[in-house]
Rosetta silent file (secondary structure, phi, psi, omega in degrees, C-alpha in Angstrom):
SEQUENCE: XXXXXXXXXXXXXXXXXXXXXXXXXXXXXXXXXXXXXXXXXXXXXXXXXXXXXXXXXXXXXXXXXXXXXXXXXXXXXXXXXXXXXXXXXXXXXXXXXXXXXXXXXXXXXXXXXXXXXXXXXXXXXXXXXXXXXXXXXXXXXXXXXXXXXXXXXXXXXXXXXXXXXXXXXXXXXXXXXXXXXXXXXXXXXXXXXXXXXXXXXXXXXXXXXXXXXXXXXXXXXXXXXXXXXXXXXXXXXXXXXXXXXXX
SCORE:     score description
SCORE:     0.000 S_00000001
   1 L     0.000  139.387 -168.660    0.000    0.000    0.000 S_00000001
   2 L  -112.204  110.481  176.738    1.382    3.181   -0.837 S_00000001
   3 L   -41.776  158.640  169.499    1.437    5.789    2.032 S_00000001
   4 L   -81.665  104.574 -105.793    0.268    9.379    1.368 S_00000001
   5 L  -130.804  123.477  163.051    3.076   12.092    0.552 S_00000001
   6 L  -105.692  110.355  155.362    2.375   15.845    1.976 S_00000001
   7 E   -86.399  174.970 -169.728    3.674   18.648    0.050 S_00000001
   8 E  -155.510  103.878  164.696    3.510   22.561    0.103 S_00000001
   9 E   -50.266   87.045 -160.009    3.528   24.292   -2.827 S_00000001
  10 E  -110.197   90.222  177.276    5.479   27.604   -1.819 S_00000001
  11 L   -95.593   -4.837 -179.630    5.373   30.523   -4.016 S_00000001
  12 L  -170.713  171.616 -158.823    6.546   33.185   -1.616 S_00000001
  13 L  -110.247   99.421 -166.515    7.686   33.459    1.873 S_00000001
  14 H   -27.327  -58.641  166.842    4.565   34.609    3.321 S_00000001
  15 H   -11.738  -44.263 -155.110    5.504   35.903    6.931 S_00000001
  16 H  -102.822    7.937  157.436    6.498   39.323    5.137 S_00000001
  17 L   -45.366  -40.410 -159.021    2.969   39.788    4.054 S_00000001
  18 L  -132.445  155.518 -173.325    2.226   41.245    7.379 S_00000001
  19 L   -58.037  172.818 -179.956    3.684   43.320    9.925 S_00000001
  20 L   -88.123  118.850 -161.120    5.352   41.565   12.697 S_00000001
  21 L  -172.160 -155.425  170.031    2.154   39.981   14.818 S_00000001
  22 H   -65.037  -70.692 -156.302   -0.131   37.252   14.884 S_00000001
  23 H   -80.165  -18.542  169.354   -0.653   36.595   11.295 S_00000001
  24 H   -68.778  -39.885  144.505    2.882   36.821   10.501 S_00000001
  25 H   -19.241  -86.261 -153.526    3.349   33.705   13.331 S_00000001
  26 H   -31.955  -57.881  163.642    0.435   32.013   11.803 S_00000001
  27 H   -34.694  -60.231  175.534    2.597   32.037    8.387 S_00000001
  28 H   -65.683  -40.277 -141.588    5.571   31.089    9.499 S_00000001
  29 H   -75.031  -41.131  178.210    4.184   28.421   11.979 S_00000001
  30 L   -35.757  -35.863 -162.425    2.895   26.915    7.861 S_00000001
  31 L  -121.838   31.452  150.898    6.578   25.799    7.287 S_00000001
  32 L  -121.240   17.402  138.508    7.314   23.487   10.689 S_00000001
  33 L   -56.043   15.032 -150.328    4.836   21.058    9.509 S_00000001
  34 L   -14.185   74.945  154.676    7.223   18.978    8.116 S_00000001
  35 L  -100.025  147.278 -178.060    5.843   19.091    4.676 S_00000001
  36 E   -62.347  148.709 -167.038    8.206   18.760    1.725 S_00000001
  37 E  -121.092  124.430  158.558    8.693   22.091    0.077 S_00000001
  38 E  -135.035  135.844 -143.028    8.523   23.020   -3.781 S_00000001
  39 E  -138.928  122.079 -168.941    9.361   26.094   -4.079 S_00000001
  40 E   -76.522   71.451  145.421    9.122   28.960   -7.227 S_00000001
  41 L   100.971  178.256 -161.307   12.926   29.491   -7.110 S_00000001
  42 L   -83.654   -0.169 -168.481   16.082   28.636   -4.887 S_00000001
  43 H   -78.476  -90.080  177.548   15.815   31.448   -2.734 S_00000001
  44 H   -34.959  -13.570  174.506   12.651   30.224   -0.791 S_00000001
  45 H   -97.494  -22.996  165.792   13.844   26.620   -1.077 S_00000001
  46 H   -63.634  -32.456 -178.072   17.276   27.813    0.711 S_00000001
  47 H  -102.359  -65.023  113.472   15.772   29.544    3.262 S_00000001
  48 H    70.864  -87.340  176.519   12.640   27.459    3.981 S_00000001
  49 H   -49.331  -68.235 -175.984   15.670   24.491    4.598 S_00000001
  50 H   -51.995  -53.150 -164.930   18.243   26.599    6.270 S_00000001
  51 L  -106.580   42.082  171.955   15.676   28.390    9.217 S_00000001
  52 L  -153.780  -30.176  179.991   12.496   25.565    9.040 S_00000001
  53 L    74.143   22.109  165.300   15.010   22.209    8.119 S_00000001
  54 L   -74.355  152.213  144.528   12.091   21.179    5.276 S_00000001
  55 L   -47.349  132.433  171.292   13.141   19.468    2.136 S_00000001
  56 E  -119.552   47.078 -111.296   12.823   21.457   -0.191 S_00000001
  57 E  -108.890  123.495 -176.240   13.006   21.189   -4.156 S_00000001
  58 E  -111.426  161.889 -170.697   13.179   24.218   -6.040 S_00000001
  59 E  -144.874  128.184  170.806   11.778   24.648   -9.842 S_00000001
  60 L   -71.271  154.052 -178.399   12.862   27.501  -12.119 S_00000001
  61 L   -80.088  154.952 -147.375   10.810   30.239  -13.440 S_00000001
  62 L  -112.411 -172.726  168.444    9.633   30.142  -16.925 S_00000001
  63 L  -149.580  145.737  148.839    8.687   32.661  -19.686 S_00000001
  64 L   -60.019   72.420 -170.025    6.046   32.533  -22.384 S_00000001
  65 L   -82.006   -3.959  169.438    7.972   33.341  -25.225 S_00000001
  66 L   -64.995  -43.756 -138.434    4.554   32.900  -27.669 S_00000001
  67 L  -104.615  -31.701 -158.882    3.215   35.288  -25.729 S_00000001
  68 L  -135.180  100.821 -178.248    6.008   37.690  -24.664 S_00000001
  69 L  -138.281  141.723 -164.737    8.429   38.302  -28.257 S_00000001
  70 L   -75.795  119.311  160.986   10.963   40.478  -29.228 S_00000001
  71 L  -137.717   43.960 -165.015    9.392   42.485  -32.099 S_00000001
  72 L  -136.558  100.896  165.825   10.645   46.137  -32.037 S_00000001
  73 L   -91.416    4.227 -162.763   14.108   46.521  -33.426 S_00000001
  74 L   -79.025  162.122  165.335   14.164   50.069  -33.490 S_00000001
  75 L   -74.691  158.510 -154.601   15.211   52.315  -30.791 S_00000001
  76 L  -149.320  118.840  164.610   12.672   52.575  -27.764 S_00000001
  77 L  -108.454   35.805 -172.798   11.922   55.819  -25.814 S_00000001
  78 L  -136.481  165.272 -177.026   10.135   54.643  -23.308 S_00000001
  79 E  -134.602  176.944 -162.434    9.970   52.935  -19.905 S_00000001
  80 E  -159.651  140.294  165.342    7.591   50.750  -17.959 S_00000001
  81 E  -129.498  142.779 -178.969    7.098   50.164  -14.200 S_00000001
  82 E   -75.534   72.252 -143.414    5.078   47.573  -12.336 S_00000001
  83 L   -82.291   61.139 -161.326    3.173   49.985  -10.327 S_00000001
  84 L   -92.808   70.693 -169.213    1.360   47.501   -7.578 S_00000001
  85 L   -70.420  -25.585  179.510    0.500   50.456   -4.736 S_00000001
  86 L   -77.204  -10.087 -158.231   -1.946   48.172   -3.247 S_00000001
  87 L  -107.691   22.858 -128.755    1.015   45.668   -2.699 S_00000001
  88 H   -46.354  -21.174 -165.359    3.446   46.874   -0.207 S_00000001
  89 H   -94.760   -6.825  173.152    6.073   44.129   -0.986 S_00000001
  90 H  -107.379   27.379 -177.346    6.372   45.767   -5.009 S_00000001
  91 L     6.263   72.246 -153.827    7.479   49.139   -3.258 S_00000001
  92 H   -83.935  -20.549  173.163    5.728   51.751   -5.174 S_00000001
  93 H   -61.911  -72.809 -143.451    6.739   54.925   -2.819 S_00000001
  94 H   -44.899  -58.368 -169.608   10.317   53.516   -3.597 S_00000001
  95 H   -52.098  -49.700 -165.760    9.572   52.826   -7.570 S_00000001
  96 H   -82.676  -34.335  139.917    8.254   56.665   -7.595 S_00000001
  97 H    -4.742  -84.804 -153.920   11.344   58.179   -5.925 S_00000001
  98 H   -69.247  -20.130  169.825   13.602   56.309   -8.174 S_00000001
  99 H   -77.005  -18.906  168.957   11.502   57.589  -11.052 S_00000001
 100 H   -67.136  -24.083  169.053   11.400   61.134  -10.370 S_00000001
 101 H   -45.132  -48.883  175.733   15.013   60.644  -10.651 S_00000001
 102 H  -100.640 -102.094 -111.134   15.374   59.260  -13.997 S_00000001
 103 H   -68.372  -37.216 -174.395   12.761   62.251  -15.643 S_00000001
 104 L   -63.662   -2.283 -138.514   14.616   64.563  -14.281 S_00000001
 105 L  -110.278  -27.741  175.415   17.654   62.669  -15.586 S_00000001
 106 L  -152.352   81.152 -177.735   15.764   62.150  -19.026 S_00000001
 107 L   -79.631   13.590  167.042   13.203   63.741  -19.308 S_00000001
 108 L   -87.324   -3.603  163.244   12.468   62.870  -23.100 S_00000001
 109 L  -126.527  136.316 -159.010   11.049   59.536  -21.850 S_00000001
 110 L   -80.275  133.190 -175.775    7.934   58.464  -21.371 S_00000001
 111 E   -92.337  131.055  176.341    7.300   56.326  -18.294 S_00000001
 112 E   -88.482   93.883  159.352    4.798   53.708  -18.557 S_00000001
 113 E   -89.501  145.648  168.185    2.441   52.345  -15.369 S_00000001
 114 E  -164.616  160.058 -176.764    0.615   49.186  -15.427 S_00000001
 115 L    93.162   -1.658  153.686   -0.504   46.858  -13.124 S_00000001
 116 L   174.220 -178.092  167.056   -3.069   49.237  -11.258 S_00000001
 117 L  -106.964  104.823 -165.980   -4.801   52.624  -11.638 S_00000001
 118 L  -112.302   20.294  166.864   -3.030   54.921   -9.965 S_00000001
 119 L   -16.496  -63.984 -165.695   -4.901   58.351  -10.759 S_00000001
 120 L  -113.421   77.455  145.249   -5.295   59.333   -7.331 S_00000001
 121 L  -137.281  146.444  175.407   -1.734   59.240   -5.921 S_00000001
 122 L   -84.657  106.964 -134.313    0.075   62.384   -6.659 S_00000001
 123 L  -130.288   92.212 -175.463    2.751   61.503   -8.941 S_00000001
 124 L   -83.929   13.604  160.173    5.697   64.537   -9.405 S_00000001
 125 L  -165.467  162.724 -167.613    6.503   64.239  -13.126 S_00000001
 126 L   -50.554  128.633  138.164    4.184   63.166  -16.433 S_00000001
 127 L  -146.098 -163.718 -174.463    3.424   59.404  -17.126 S_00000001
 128 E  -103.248  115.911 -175.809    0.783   56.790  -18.811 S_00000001
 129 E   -89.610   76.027  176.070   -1.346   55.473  -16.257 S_00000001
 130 L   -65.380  -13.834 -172.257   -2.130   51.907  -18.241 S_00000001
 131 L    48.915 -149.026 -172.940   -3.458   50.004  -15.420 S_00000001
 132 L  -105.511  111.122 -169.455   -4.042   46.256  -15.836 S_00000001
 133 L   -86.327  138.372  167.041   -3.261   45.098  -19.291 S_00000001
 134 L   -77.695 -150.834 -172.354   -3.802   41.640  -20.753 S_00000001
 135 L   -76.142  -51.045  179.261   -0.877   39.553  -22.056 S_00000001
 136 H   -27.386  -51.077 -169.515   -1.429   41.099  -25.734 S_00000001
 137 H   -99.655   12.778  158.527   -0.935   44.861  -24.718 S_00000001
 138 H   -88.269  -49.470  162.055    1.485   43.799  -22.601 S_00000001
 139 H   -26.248  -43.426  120.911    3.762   42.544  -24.901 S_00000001
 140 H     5.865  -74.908 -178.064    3.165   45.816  -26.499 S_00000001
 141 H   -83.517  -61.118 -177.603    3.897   48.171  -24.150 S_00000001
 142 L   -65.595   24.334  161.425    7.619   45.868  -23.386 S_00000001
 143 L  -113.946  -15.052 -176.080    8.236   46.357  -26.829 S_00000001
 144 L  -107.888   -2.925 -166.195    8.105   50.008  -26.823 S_00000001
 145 L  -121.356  137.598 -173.978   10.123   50.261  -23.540 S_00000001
 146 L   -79.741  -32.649  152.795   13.604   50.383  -23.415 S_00000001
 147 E  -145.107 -163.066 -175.773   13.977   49.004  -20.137 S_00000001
 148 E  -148.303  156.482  174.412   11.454   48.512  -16.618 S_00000001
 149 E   -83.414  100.141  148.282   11.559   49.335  -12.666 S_00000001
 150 E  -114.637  154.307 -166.386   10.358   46.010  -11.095 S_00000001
 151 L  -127.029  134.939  173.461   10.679   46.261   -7.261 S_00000001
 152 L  -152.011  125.584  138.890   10.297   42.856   -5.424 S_00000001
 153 L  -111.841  -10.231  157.002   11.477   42.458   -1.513 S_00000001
 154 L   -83.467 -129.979  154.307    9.921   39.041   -1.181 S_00000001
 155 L   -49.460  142.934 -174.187   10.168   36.752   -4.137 S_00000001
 156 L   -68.340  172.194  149.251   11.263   38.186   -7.577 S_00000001
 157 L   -28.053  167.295  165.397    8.678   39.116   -9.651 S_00000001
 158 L  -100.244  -36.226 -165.202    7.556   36.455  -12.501 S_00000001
 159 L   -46.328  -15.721  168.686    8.160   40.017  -14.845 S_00000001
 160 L   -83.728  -30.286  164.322   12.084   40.327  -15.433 S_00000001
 161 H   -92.811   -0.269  151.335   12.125   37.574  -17.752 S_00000001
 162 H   -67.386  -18.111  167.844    8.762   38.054  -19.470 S_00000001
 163 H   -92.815  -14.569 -173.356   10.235   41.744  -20.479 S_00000001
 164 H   -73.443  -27.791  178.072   13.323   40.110  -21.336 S_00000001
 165 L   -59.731   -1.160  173.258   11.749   38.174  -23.917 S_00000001
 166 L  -118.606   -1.181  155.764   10.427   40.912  -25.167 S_00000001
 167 L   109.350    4.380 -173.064   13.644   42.769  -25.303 S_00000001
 168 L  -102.909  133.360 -175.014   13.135   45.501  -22.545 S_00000001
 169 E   -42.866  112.102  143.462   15.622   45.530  -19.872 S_00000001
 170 E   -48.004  118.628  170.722   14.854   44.707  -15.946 S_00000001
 171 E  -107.789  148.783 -163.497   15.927   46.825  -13.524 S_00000001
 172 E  -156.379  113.906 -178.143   15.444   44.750  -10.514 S_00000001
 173 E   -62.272  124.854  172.466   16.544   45.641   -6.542 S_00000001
 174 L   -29.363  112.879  157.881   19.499   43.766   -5.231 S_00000001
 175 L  -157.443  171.848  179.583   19.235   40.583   -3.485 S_00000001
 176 H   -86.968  -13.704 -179.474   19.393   37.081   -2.841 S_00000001
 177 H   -72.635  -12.370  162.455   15.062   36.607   -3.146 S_00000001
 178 H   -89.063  -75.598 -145.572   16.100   37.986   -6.241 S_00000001
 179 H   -86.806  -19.148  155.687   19.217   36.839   -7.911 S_00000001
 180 L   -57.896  -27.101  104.403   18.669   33.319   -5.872 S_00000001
 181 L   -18.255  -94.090  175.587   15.715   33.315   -8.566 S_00000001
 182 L  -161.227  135.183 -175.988   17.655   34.311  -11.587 S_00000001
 183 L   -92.577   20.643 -173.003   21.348   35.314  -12.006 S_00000001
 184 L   -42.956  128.704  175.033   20.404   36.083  -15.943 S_00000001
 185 L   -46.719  -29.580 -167.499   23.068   38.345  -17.021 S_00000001
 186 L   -92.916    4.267  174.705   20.603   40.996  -18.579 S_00000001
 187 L   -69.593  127.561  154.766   18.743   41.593  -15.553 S_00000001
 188 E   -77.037   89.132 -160.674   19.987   44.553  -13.825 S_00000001
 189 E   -75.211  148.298  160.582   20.617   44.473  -10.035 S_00000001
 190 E  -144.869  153.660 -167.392   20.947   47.577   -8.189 S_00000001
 191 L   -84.442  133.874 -165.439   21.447   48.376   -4.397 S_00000001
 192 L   -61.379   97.635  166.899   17.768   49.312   -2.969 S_00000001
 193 L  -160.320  149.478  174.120   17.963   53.071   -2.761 S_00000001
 194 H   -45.828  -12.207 -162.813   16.841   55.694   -5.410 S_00000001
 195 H  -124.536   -1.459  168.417   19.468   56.878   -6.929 S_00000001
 196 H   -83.729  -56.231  169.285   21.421   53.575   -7.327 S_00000001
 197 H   -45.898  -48.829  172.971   18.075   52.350   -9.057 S_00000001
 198 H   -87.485   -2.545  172.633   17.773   55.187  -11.255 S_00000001
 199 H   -80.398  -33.730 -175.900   21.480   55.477  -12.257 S_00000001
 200 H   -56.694  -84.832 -169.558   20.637   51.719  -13.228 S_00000001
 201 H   -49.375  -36.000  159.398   18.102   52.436  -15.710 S_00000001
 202 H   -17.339  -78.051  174.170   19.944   55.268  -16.682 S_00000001
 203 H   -47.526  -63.753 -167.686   22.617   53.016  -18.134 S_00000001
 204 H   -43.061  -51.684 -175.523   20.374   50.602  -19.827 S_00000001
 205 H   -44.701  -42.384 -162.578   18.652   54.070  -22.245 S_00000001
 206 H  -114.065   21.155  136.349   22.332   55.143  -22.928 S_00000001
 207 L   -31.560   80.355 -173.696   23.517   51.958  -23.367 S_00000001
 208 L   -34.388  164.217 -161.669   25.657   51.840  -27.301 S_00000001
 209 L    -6.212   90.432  143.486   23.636   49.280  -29.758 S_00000001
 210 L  -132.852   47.428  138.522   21.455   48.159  -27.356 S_00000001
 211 L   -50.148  -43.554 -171.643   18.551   47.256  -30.096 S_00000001
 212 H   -46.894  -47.154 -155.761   21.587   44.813  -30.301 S_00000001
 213 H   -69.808  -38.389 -174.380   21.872   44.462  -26.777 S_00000001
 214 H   -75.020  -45.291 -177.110   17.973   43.875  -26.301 S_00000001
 215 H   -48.187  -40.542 -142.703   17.602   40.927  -28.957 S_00000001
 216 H   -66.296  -56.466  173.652   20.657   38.959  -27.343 S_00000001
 217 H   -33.555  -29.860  175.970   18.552   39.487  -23.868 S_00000001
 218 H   -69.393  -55.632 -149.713   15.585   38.210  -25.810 S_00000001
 219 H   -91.625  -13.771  170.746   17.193   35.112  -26.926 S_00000001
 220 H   -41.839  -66.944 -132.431   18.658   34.687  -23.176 S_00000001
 221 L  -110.670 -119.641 -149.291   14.902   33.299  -21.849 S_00000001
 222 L    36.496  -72.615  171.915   13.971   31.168  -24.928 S_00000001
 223 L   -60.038  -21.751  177.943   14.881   28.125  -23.143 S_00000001
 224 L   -75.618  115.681  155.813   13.034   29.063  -19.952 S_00000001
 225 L  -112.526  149.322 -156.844    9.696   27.346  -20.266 S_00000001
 226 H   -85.990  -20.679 -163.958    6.971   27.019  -17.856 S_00000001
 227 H   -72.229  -41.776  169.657    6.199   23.367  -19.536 S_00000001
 228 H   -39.174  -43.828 -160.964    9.778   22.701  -18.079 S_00000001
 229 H   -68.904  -35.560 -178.861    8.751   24.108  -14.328 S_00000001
 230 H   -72.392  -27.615 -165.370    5.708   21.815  -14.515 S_00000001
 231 H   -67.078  -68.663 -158.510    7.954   18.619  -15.556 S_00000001
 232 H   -33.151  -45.972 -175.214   10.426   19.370  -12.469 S_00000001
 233 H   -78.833    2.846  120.774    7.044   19.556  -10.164 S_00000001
 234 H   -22.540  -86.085  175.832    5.848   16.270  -11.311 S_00000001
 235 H   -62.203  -11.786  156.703    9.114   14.806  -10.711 S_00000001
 236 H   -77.947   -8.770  167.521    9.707   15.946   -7.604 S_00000001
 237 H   -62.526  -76.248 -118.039    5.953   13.903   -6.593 S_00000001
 238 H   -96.879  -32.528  159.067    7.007   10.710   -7.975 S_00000001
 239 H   -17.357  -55.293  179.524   10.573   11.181   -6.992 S_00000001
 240 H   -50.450  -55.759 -173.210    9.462   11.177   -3.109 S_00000001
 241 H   -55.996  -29.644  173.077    7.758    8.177   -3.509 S_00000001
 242 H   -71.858  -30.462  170.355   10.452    6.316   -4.707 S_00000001
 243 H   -38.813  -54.780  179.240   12.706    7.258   -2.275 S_00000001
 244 L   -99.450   26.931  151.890   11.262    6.426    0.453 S_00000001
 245 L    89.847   -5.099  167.797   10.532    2.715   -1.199 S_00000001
 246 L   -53.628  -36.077 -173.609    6.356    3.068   -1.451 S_00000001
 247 L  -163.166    0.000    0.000    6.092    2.771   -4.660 S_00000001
């Protein structure tokens, strides 16, 4: 008879949802159940194992390259940030800091929001308030943008390699919940503070050929597939069982 295997499907490390309290406990309390942990990148399967002692299995993040394609060789004056204000863990006071930064630094390009409607926060230089786009216009809009702001302090984003594939540039805040995720070369870490962020993106606009620079970035993520992420979580199921001699 083959015993029954408990797993825990871990996409982000929860705890940092919430101030330090009760429900942040309650979270944490989730990963001394000694369930087996598969975990949406190595950062959460490293620490998960190092401070909780689960097993852990981690499975890399994919990209939709049908859906997300480089098709803009031209130069791109524009820029795009993942504006989640409702979200505290996508740091949008931070994101608008480091953006006031870069118009003043270039102010010939237009900055791009999506990912909420953010009308009524007061906002200190022009941009396109796009709100929540479907895959179509997104693909779009990261075709027209030379590079993007994504702010993650838990888990990265799934969004630096879904822009790379579309050739626009990640600017992404330094860390391991990041780069413990993906060390891609064209992502661009920067130390969290405004003016380290916005010096970042800087570089990527004034960056020599980098229409050039954007395909090769494109052609980076190609191989990342989600149909891959799903095999690994599969195999880490049947894997258990054999292991421990059930079946």
């Amino acid at each position: 008879k083959v015993g029954a295997k408990r797993f825990y499907f871990v996409q982000d490390f929860e705890p940092y949802f919430y101030p330090t309290g009760t429900h942040s406990i309650l979270a944490e309390n989730t990963y001394k159940l000694g369930l087996r942990g598969v975990t949406a990148g190595g950062w959460l399967a490293k620490r998960l194992h190092d401070e909780y002692g689960m097993t852990t299995t981690p499975f890399d993040f994919g990209s939709d390259s049908e859906t997300y394609r480089f098709e803009n060789d031209t130069k791109r004056k524009e820029i795009v940030f993942y504006a989640r204000p409702t979200t505290p863990r996508r740091a949008f006071e931070l994101g608008i800091l480091v953006l006031d930064i870069f118009h003043k630094m270039h102010p010939d390009y237009t900055i791009n929001f999506i990912g909420w409607d953010v009308t009524e926060f007061n906002i200190p230089f022009p941009y396109e308030n796009l709100g929540i786009l479907n895959h179509d216009e997104l693909n779009d809009v990261y075709n027209r943008c030379a590079t993007s702001l994504v702010m993650s302090l838990t888990n990265m984003s799934l969004l630096p390699l879904e822009l790379l594939s579309s050739g626009c540039i990640p600017v992404v805040n330094e860390g391991q919940n990041n780069r413990l995720v993906s060390n891609n070369k064209y992502i661009h870490y920067a130390d969290s503070d405004p003016l380290s962020l916005a010096k970042s993106l800087s570089e990527v606009v004034t960056k020599k050929d980098l229409q050039v620079y954007a395909k090769k970035a494109s052609q980076s993520v190609q191989a990342c597939s989600w149909d891959d992420s799903g095999r690994k979580v599969v195999s880490t199921v049947v894997q258990a069982y054999h292991t421990d001699g059930n079946g």
